[in-house]
C-alpha positions as CSV (number, residue, x, y, z in Angstrom):
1,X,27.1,72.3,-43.1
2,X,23.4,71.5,-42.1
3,X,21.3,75.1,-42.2
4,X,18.3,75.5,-40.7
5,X,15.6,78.3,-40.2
6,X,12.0,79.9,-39.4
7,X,12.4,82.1,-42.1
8,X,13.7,81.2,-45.8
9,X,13.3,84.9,-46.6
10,X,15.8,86.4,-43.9
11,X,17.9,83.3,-44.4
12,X,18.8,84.0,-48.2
13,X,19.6,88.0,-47.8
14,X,22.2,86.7,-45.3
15,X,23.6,83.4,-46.8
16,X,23.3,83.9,-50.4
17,X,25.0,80.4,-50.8
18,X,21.7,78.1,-49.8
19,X,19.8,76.7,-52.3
20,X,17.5,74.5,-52.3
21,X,15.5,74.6,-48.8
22,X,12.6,72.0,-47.9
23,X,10.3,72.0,-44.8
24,X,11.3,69.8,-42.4
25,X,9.9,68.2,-39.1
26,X,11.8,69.3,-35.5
27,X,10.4,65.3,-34.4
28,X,13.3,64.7,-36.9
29,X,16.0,66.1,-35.9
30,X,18.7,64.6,-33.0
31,X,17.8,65.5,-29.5
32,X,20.3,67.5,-28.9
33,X,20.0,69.7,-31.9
34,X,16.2,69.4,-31.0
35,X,17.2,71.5,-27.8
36,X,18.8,74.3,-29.7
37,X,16.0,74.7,-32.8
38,X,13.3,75.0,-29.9
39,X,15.2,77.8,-27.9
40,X,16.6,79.5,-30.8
41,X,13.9,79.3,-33.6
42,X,10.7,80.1,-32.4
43,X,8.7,80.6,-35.9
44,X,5.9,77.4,-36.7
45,X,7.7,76.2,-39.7
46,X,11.5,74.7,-40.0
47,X,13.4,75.0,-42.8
48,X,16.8,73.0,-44.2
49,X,19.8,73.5,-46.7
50,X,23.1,72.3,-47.0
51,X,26.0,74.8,-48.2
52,X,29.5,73.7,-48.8
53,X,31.9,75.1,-45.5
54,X,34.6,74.6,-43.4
55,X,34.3,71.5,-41.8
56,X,34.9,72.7,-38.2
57,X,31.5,74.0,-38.8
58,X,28.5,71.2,-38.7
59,X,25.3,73.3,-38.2
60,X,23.9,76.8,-38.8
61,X,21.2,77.9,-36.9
62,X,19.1,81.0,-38.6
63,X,16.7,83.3,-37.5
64,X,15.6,87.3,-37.9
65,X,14.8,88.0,-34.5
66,X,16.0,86.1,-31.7
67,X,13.9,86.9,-28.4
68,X,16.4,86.3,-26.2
69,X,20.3,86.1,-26.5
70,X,22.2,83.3,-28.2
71,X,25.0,83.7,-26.4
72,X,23.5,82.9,-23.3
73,X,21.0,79.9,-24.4
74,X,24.2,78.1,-26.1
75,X,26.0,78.9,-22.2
76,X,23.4,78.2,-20.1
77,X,22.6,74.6,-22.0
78,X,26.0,73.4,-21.9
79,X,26.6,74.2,-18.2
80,X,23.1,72.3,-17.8
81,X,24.9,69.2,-19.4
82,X,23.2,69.6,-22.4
83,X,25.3,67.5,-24.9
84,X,25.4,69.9,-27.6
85,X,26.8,69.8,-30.9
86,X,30.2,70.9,-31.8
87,X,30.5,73.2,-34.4
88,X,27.1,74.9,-33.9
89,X,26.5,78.3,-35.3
90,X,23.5,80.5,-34.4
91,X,22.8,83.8,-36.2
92,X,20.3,86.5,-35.6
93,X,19.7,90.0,-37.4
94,X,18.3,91.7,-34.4
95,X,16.7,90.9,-30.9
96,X,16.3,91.1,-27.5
97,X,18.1,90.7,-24.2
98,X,21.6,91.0,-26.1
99,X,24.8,91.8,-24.3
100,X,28.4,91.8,-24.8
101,X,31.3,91.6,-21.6
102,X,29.6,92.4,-18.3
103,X,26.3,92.0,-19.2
104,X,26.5,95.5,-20.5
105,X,23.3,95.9,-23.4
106,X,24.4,95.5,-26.9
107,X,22.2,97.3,-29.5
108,X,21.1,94.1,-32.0
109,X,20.3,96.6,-34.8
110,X,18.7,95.2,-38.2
111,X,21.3,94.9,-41.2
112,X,24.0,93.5,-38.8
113,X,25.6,90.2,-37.9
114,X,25.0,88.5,-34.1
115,X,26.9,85.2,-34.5
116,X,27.2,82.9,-31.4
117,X,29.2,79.5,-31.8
118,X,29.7,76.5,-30.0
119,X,33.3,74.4,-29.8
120,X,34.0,71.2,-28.3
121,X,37.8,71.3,-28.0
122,X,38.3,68.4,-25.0
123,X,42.2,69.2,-25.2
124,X,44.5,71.2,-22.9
125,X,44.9,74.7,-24.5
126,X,47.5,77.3,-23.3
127,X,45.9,80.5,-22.4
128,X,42.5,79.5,-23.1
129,X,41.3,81.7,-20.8
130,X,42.2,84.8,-22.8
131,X,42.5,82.8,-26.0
132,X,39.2,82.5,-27.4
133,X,38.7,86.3,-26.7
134,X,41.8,87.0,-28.8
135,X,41.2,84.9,-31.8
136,X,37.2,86.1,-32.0
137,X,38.6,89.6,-32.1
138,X,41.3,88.8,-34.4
139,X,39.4,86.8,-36.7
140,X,37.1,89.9,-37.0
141,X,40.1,92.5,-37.6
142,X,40.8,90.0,-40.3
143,X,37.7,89.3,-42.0
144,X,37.5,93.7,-42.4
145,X,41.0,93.5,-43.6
146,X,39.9,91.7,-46.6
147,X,37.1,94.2,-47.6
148,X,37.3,96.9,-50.2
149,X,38.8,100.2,-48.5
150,X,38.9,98.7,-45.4
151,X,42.7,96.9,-45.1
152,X,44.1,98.0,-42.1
153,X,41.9,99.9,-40.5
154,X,40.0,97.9,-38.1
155,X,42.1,98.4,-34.4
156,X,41.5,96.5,-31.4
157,X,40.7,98.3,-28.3
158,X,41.8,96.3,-24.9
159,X,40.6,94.1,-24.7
160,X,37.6,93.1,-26.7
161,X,36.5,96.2,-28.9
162,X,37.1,96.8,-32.7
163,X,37.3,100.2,-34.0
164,X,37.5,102.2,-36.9
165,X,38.6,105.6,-36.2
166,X,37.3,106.4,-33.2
167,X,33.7,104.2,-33.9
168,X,32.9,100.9,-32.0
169,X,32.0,98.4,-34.9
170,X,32.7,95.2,-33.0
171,X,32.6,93.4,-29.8
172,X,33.5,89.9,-28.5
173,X,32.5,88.0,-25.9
174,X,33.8,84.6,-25.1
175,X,33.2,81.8,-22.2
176,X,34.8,78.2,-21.5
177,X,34.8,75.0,-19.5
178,X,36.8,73.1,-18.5
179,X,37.2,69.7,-16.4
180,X,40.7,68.8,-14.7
181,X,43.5,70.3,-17.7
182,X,40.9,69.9,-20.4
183,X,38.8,73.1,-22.4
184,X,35.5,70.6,-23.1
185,X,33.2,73.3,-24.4
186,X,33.7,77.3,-25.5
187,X,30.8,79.9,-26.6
188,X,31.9,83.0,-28.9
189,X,30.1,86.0,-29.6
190,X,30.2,88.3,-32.2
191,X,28.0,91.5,-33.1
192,X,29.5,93.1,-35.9
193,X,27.5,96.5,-37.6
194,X,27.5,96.1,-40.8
195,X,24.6,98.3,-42.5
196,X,23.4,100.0,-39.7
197,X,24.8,102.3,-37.5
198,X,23.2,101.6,-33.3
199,X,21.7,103.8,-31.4
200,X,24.4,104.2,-28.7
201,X,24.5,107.1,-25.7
202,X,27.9,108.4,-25.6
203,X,30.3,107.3,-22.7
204,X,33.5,108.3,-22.2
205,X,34.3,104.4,-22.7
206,X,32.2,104.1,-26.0
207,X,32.2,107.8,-27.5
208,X,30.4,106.7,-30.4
209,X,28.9,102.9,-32.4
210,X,29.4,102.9,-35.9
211,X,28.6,100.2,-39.0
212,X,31.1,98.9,-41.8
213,X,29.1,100.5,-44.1
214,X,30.1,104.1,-42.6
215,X,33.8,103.4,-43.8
216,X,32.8,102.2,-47.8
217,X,31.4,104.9,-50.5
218,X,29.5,101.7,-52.2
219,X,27.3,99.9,-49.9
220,X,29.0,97.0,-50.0
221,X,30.3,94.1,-49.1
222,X,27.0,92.3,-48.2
223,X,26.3,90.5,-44.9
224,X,26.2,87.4,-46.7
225,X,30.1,87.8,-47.8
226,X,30.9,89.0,-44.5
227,X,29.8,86.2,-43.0
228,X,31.5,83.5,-45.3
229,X,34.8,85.5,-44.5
230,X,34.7,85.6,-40.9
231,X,33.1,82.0,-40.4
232,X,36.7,80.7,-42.6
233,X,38.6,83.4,-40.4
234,X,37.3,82.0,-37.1
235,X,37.8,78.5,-38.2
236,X,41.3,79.0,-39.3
237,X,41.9,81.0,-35.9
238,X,40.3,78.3,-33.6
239,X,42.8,75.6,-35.4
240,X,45.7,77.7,-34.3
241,X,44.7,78.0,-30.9
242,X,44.1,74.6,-30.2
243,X,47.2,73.6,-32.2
244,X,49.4,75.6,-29.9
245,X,49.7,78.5,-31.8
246,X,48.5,81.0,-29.5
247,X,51.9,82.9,-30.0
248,X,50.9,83.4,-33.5
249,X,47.5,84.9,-32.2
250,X,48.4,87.1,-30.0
251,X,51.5,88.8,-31.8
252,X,48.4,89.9,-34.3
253,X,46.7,90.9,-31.2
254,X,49.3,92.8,-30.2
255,X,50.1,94.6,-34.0
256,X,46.6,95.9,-34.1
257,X,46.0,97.2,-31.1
258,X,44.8,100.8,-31.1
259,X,46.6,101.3,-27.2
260,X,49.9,100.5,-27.7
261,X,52.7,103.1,-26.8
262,X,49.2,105.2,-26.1
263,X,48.6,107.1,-23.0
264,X,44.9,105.6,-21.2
265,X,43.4,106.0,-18.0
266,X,42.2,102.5,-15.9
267,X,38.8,103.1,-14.6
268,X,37.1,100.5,-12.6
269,X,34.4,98.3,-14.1
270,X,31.6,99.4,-12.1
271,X,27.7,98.3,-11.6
272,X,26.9,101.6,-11.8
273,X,29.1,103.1,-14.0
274,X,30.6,105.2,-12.3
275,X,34.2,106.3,-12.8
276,X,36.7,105.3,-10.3
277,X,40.2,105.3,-11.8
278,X,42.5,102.8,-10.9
279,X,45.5,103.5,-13.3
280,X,46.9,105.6,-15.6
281,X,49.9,105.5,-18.1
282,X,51.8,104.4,-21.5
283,X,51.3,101.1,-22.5
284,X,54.4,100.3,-22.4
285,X,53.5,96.5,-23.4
286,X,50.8,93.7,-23.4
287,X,51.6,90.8,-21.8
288,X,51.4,86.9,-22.5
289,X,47.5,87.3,-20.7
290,X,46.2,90.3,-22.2
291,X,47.5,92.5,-19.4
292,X,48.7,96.0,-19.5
293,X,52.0,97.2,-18.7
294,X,51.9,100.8,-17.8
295,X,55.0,103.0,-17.3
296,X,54.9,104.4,-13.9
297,X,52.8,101.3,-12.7
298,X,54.1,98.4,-10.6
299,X,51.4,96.1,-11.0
300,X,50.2,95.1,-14.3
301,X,46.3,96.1,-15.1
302,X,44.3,93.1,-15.8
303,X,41.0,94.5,-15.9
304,X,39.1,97.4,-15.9
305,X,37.3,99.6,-18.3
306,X,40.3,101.7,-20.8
307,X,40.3,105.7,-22.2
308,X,42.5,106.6,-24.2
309,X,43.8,109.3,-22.4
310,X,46.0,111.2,-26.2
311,X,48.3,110.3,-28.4
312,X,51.7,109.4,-27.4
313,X,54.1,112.0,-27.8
Protein backbone atom coordinates (compact mmCIF):
# COMPACT_ATOMS: atom_id res chain seq x y z
CA UNK A 1 0.00 0.00 0.00
CA UNK A 2 1.13 3.58 -1.10
CA UNK A 3 1.37 5.88 2.28
CA UNK A 4 1.48 9.26 2.18
CA UNK A 5 1.73 12.33 4.68
CA UNK A 6 2.43 16.01 6.00
CA UNK A 7 3.92 14.75 8.90
CA UNK A 8 6.62 11.75 9.14
CA UNK A 9 6.59 12.32 12.92
CA UNK A 10 2.79 11.64 13.55
CA UNK A 11 2.83 9.08 10.80
CA UNK A 12 5.44 6.67 12.54
CA UNK A 13 3.76 6.75 16.24
CA UNK A 14 0.66 5.44 14.30
CA UNK A 15 2.02 3.00 11.58
CA UNK A 16 5.06 1.66 13.16
CA UNK A 17 5.45 -0.56 9.93
CA UNK A 18 6.78 2.49 7.38
CA UNK A 19 10.20 2.75 6.71
CA UNK A 20 11.85 4.37 4.58
CA UNK A 21 9.86 7.76 3.69
CA UNK A 22 11.20 10.28 0.90
CA UNK A 23 9.79 13.80 -0.06
CA UNK A 24 7.80 13.66 -2.84
CA UNK A 25 6.13 16.27 -5.28
CA UNK A 26 1.87 16.41 -5.25
CA UNK A 27 2.69 17.51 -9.46
CA UNK A 28 3.42 13.77 -9.23
CA UNK A 29 1.01 12.10 -8.17
CA UNK A 30 -2.40 10.86 -10.41
CA UNK A 31 -5.13 13.48 -10.58
CA UNK A 32 -7.32 11.87 -8.76
CA UNK A 33 -5.27 11.01 -5.83
CA UNK A 34 -4.07 14.75 -6.44
CA UNK A 35 -7.71 15.68 -5.36
CA UNK A 36 -7.60 13.84 -2.14
CA UNK A 37 -3.78 14.85 -0.88
CA UNK A 38 -4.94 18.61 -1.47
CA UNK A 39 -8.23 18.29 0.70
CA UNK A 40 -6.88 15.99 3.19
CA UNK A 41 -3.21 17.03 3.76
CA UNK A 42 -2.76 20.49 4.10
CA UNK A 43 0.94 20.69 5.59
CA UNK A 44 3.85 22.24 2.78
CA UNK A 45 5.71 19.11 2.43
CA UNK A 46 4.45 15.42 1.12
CA UNK A 47 5.77 12.46 2.27
CA UNK A 48 5.80 8.53 0.79
CA UNK A 49 6.28 4.86 2.03
CA UNK A 50 5.20 1.67 1.06
CA UNK A 51 4.17 -1.04 3.86
CA UNK A 52 3.24 -4.57 2.97
CA UNK A 53 -1.05 -4.85 3.39
CA UNK A 54 -4.02 -6.26 2.38
CA UNK A 55 -4.41 -5.77 -1.08
CA UNK A 56 -8.07 -4.38 -0.97
CA UNK A 57 -6.19 -1.52 0.38
CA UNK A 58 -4.13 0.73 -2.31
CA UNK A 59 -3.46 3.98 -0.51
CA UNK A 60 -3.18 5.51 3.01
CA UNK A 61 -3.68 8.93 3.47
CA UNK A 62 -1.97 10.35 6.90
CA UNK A 63 -2.33 13.34 8.79
CA UNK A 64 -2.41 14.77 12.64
CA UNK A 65 -5.00 17.15 12.38
CA UNK A 66 -7.45 17.10 9.71
CA UNK A 67 -9.38 20.57 9.50
CA UNK A 68 -12.36 19.39 8.37
CA UNK A 69 -13.93 15.83 8.33
CA UNK A 70 -12.69 12.95 6.14
CA UNK A 71 -15.73 11.35 5.99
CA UNK A 72 -17.44 14.06 4.38
CA UNK A 73 -14.48 15.23 1.80
CA UNK A 74 -14.19 11.38 0.55
CA UNK A 75 -18.58 11.78 0.20
CA UNK A 76 -18.84 14.94 -1.09
CA UNK A 77 -16.00 14.17 -3.98
CA UNK A 78 -17.48 11.08 -5.14
CA UNK A 79 -21.01 12.36 -5.40
CA UNK A 80 -19.21 15.33 -7.37
CA UNK A 81 -17.92 12.58 -9.86
CA UNK A 82 -14.69 12.67 -8.60
CA UNK A 83 -13.18 9.41 -9.92
CA UNK A 84 -11.55 8.38 -6.86
CA UNK A 85 -9.41 5.61 -5.94
CA UNK A 86 -10.65 2.36 -4.59
CA UNK A 87 -9.22 1.30 -1.60
CA UNK A 88 -8.39 4.76 -0.17
CA UNK A 89 -7.69 5.12 3.47
CA UNK A 90 -7.51 8.41 5.25
CA UNK A 91 -6.49 8.70 8.94
CA UNK A 92 -6.40 11.65 11.27
CA UNK A 93 -5.49 11.86 15.18
CA UNK A 94 -7.75 14.71 15.86
CA UNK A 95 -9.67 17.65 14.14
CA UNK A 96 -12.34 19.55 13.29
CA UNK A 97 -15.91 19.50 12.02
CA UNK A 98 -16.06 15.62 12.87
CA UNK A 99 -19.39 13.82 13.18
CA UNK A 100 -20.81 10.42 13.36
CA UNK A 101 -24.80 9.38 12.32
CA UNK A 102 -26.94 12.52 12.03
CA UNK A 103 -24.41 14.95 11.91
CA UNK A 104 -24.29 14.70 15.63
CA UNK A 105 -20.38 16.15 16.80
CA UNK A 106 -17.92 13.52 17.41
CA UNK A 107 -15.16 14.51 19.94
CA UNK A 108 -11.75 13.75 17.59
CA UNK A 109 -9.62 13.54 20.75
CA UNK A 110 -5.66 13.10 20.33
CA UNK A 111 -4.31 9.45 21.00
CA UNK A 112 -7.33 7.97 18.94
CA UNK A 113 -8.02 6.53 15.55
CA UNK A 114 -10.50 8.53 12.87
CA UNK A 115 -10.31 6.15 9.80
CA UNK A 116 -12.45 7.06 6.77
CA UNK A 117 -12.26 4.56 3.67
CA UNK A 118 -13.29 4.52 0.26
CA UNK A 119 -14.69 1.18 -1.82
CA UNK A 120 -15.54 0.80 -5.24
CA UNK A 121 -17.64 -2.42 -5.26
CA UNK A 122 -19.69 -1.83 -8.84
CA UNK A 123 -21.63 -5.18 -8.02
CA UNK A 124 -25.20 -5.78 -6.67
CA UNK A 125 -24.94 -6.36 -2.88
CA UNK A 126 -27.80 -7.71 -0.70
CA UNK A 127 -28.62 -5.39 2.10
CA UNK A 128 -26.02 -2.93 1.25
CA UNK A 129 -27.95 -0.44 2.73
CA UNK A 130 -27.50 -1.70 6.20
CA UNK A 131 -24.44 -3.79 5.24
CA UNK A 132 -21.62 -1.55 5.36
CA UNK A 133 -22.88 -0.21 8.75
CA UNK A 134 -22.83 -3.79 10.04
CA UNK A 135 -19.51 -5.01 8.93
CA UNK A 136 -17.72 -1.47 10.09
CA UNK A 137 -19.13 -2.24 13.49
CA UNK A 138 -18.37 -5.74 13.47
CA UNK A 139 -15.07 -5.49 12.19
CA UNK A 140 -14.33 -3.13 15.21
CA UNK A 141 -16.00 -5.61 17.86
CA UNK A 142 -13.50 -7.90 16.30
CA UNK A 143 -10.33 -6.08 16.02
CA UNK A 144 -11.00 -5.45 20.36
CA UNK A 145 -11.65 -9.06 20.57
CA UNK A 146 -8.18 -9.80 19.72
CA UNK A 147 -6.55 -7.46 22.42
CA UNK A 148 -5.20 -8.45 25.70
CA UNK A 149 -8.13 -8.42 28.36
CA UNK A 150 -10.47 -7.30 26.08
CA UNK A 151 -12.13 -10.75 24.30
CA UNK A 152 -15.57 -10.41 24.47
CA UNK A 153 -16.29 -7.44 25.84
CA UNK A 154 -16.87 -4.89 23.21
CA UNK A 155 -21.13 -5.01 22.58
CA UNK A 156 -22.86 -3.33 19.95
CA UNK A 157 -25.44 -0.92 20.71
CA UNK A 158 -28.31 -0.56 17.87
CA UNK A 159 -27.39 0.20 15.72
CA UNK A 160 -23.97 1.74 15.28
CA UNK A 161 -22.36 2.16 18.90
CA UNK A 162 -19.65 -0.11 20.54
CA UNK A 163 -19.52 -0.32 24.20
CA UNK A 164 -17.62 -1.54 26.94
CA UNK A 165 -19.64 -1.70 29.97
CA UNK A 166 -21.65 1.01 29.92
CA UNK A 167 -18.81 3.43 27.90
CA UNK A 168 -19.26 4.54 24.24
CA UNK A 169 -15.71 3.57 22.65
CA UNK A 170 -16.83 3.40 19.01
CA UNK A 171 -19.05 4.69 16.34
CA UNK A 172 -19.71 4.02 12.67
CA UNK A 173 -20.92 5.73 10.06
CA UNK A 174 -21.39 4.51 6.63
CA UNK A 175 -22.80 5.90 3.14
CA UNK A 176 -23.27 4.34 -0.52
CA UNK A 177 -24.20 4.75 -4.17
CA UNK A 178 -25.51 3.25 -6.25
CA UNK A 179 -26.61 3.32 -10.14
CA UNK A 180 -29.61 0.92 -11.40
CA UNK A 181 -28.78 -2.69 -9.05
CA UNK A 182 -25.17 -1.79 -8.70
CA UNK A 183 -23.28 -0.36 -5.14
CA UNK A 184 -20.49 1.79 -7.32
CA UNK A 185 -18.88 3.63 -4.42
CA UNK A 186 -19.23 3.25 -0.30
CA UNK A 187 -17.49 5.63 2.51
CA UNK A 188 -16.91 4.12 6.12
CA UNK A 189 -16.10 5.83 9.24
CA UNK A 190 -14.62 4.88 12.13
CA UNK A 191 -13.56 6.86 15.45
CA UNK A 192 -12.36 4.46 17.79
CA UNK A 193 -10.76 5.95 21.53
CA UNK A 194 -7.99 4.39 22.04
CA UNK A 195 -5.71 6.41 24.68
CA UNK A 196 -7.85 9.08 25.43
CA UNK A 197 -10.93 9.19 27.07
CA UNK A 198 -13.47 12.50 25.17
CA UNK A 199 -14.86 15.01 26.69
CA UNK A 200 -18.55 14.02 26.31
CA UNK A 201 -21.82 15.74 28.23
CA UNK A 202 -23.94 13.02 29.43
CA UNK A 203 -27.25 12.16 27.60
CA UNK A 204 -29.45 9.72 28.48
CA UNK A 205 -28.48 8.21 24.92
CA UNK A 206 -24.64 8.47 25.57
CA UNK A 207 -24.29 8.30 29.50
CA UNK A 208 -20.77 8.35 29.26
CA UNK A 209 -17.37 8.09 26.22
CA UNK A 210 -14.69 6.03 27.17
CA UNK A 211 -11.05 4.87 25.56
CA UNK A 212 -9.58 1.21 25.09
CA UNK A 213 -7.08 2.13 27.33
CA UNK A 214 -9.76 2.48 30.32
CA UNK A 215 -10.39 -1.36 30.00
CA UNK A 216 -6.26 -2.52 29.97
CA UNK A 217 -3.99 -2.24 33.41
CA UNK A 218 -0.87 -1.83 30.75
CA UNK A 219 -1.24 0.88 28.39
CA UNK A 220 -1.28 -1.10 25.62
CA UNK A 221 -1.95 -2.24 22.67
CA UNK A 222 -0.63 0.78 20.59
CA UNK A 223 -2.59 2.64 17.89
CA UNK A 224 -0.33 1.40 15.50
CA UNK A 225 -1.40 -2.46 16.26
CA UNK A 226 -4.87 -1.41 16.39
CA UNK A 227 -4.89 -0.17 13.32
CA UNK A 228 -3.09 -3.16 11.39
CA UNK A 229 -5.89 -5.33 13.12
CA UNK A 230 -8.90 -3.47 12.20
CA UNK A 231 -7.63 -2.43 8.57
CA UNK A 232 -7.25 -6.77 7.99
CA UNK A 233 -10.65 -7.05 9.93
CA UNK A 234 -12.45 -4.57 7.67
CA UNK A 235 -10.91 -6.11 4.59
CA UNK A 236 -11.81 -9.51 5.44
CA UNK A 237 -15.51 -8.12 6.43
CA UNK A 238 -15.95 -6.13 3.18
CA UNK A 239 -15.01 -9.53 1.07
CA UNK A 240 -17.85 -11.24 2.83
CA UNK A 241 -20.28 -8.73 2.14
CA UNK A 242 -19.72 -8.44 -1.32
CA UNK A 243 -19.39 -12.21 -1.73
CA UNK A 244 -22.83 -12.73 -0.37
CA UNK A 245 -22.14 -13.40 2.95
CA UNK A 246 -24.06 -10.95 4.67
CA UNK A 247 -25.84 -13.81 6.64
CA UNK A 248 -22.47 -14.46 8.12
CA UNK A 249 -22.27 -10.75 9.13
CA UNK A 250 -25.11 -10.11 10.62
CA UNK A 251 -25.57 -13.43 12.84
CA UNK A 252 -22.22 -11.66 14.58
CA UNK A 253 -24.20 -8.65 14.61
CA UNK A 254 -26.75 -10.17 16.19
CA UNK A 255 -24.41 -12.39 18.95
CA UNK A 256 -22.92 -9.19 20.18
CA UNK A 257 -25.52 -6.98 20.58
CA UNK A 258 -25.79 -5.40 23.96
CA UNK A 259 -30.01 -5.08 23.39
CA UNK A 260 -31.01 -8.30 22.80
CA UNK A 261 -33.80 -9.98 25.05
CA UNK A 262 -33.25 -6.23 26.83
CA UNK A 263 -35.93 -3.98 27.76
CA UNK A 264 -35.26 -0.13 25.72
CA UNK A 265 -37.27 2.76 25.17
CA UNK A 266 -37.56 4.24 21.24
CA UNK A 267 -37.14 7.90 21.34
CA UNK A 268 -37.29 9.93 18.29
CA UNK A 269 -34.28 11.25 16.59
CA UNK A 270 -34.80 14.80 16.95
CA UNK A 271 -32.98 18.25 15.78
CA UNK A 272 -33.26 19.32 18.95
CA UNK A 273 -32.88 16.61 21.09
CA UNK A 274 -35.57 16.47 22.56
CA UNK A 275 -37.22 13.20 23.82
CA UNK A 276 -40.25 12.05 22.18
CA UNK A 277 -40.70 8.26 22.67
CA UNK A 278 -42.04 6.36 20.01
CA UNK A 279 -41.65 2.74 21.49
CA UNK A 280 -40.92 0.76 24.10
CA UNK A 281 -40.26 -3.04 24.85
CA UNK A 282 -38.15 -6.40 24.79
CA UNK A 283 -36.24 -7.02 21.92
CA UNK A 284 -37.68 -9.76 21.15
CA UNK A 285 -35.47 -10.06 17.81
CA UNK A 286 -33.37 -8.15 15.05
CA UNK A 287 -34.41 -8.50 11.87
CA UNK A 288 -32.80 -9.24 8.33
CA UNK A 289 -32.44 -4.95 8.07
CA UNK A 290 -31.29 -4.12 11.38
CA UNK A 291 -34.81 -3.51 12.76
CA UNK A 292 -36.15 -4.13 16.10
CA UNK A 293 -38.76 -6.40 17.06
CA UNK A 294 -40.35 -5.35 20.20
CA UNK A 295 -42.85 -7.53 22.28
CA UNK A 296 -46.01 -5.63 22.59
CA UNK A 297 -45.17 -3.73 19.27
CA UNK A 298 -46.89 -4.30 15.90
CA UNK A 299 -44.67 -2.50 13.74
CA UNK A 300 -41.05 -3.09 13.71
CA UNK A 301 -38.69 0.08 14.85
CA UNK A 302 -36.42 1.06 12.15
CA UNK A 303 -35.09 4.03 13.52
CA UNK A 304 -34.78 6.18 16.27
CA UNK A 305 -32.45 6.95 19.10
CA UNK A 306 -32.34 3.47 21.82
CA UNK A 307 -32.15 3.42 26.05
CA UNK A 308 -31.80 0.66 27.50
CA UNK A 309 -34.60 0.88 29.63
CA UNK A 310 -32.98 -2.58 32.54
CA UNK A 311 -32.11 -5.76 32.33
CA UNK A 312 -34.36 -8.37 31.29
CA UNK A 313 -35.92 -10.26 33.92
Amino acid sequence: MHVYTDNISYSTQVLESAHGWTRTSRLSLQHELQLLVRSLLPGDELFRAEIESDDCWRTLLITEFAHRSQFDVLLDLSRAGASLPSGTVCLAGSGNSFHGFRSRPWAAAPGNLHLSAFLTPNRAIDHFDVGFTILSAVSVVQTIDTLQGLAHRAMIRWINDVMIDQAKVSGVLTASQSSRNLVTGAVIGVGLNVETRPHVEPTPFVREAGALWDFVEAKQPSRSHILTRLLDRLAHNYRLLVGGRYDQLLDFYRGRSLVANKRVQIFADTVDGALQELARGRVLSIGEGLELILEGVDTPIRKGRLVVAQAAS
